[in-house]
C-alpha positions in Angstrom: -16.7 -12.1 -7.1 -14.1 -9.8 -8.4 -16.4 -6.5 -7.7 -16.5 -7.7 -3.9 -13.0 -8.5 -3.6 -12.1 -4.8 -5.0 -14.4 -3.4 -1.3 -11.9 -5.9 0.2 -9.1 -4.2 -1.0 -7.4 -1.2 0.4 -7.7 2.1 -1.8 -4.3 2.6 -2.5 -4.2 -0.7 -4.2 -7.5 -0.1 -6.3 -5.7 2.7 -7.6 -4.5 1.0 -10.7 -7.7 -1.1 -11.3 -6.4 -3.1 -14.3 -8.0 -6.5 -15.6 -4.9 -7.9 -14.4 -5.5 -7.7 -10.7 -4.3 -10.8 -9.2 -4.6 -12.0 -5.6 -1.6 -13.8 -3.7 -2.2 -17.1 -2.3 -1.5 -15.7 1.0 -5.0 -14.3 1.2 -6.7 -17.8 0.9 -6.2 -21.0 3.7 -4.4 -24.3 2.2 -7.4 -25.8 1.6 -8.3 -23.3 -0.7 -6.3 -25.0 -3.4 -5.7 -28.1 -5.6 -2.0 -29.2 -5.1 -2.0 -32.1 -8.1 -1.3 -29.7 -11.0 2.4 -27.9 -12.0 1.4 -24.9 -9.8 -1.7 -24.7 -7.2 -5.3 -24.1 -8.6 -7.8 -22.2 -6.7 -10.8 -24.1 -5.9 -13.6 -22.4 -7.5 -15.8 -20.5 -5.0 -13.1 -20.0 -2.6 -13.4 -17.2 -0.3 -10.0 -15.3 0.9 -10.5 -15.3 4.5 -6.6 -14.3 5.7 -5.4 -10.8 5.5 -1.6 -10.9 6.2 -0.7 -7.5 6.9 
C-alpha cells in the first residue's frame, strides 16, 4: 500500500522518502475513518480517493 501511494505522490514530495511519511486526512472521504476514538482512525484498506490541491 505504501509503495503505491509513493506513484501517487508528486516527486518533489518523494524527495525526502523517510519511514515517517504520513498522509493528511484531507486525502481520504469522511467515511474513511472511525470517529469513536480520541483522534480519528483510518479504516484499514481505505483508499485516498481526494486530491486537494
Amino acid at each position: 500500500m505504501r509503495l503505491k501511494w509513493l506513484e501517487f505522490v508528486p516527486l518533489n514530495a518523494r524527495l525526502d522518502n523517510s519511514d515517517n511519511f504520513r498522509i493528511c486526512n484531507l486525502h481520504f472521504e469522511d467515511a474513511c475513518f472511525r470517529k469513536k476514538y480520541p483522534r480519528p482512525l483510518l479504516i484499514i484498506g481505505s483508499i485516498s480517493t481526494l486530491n486537494p490541491q
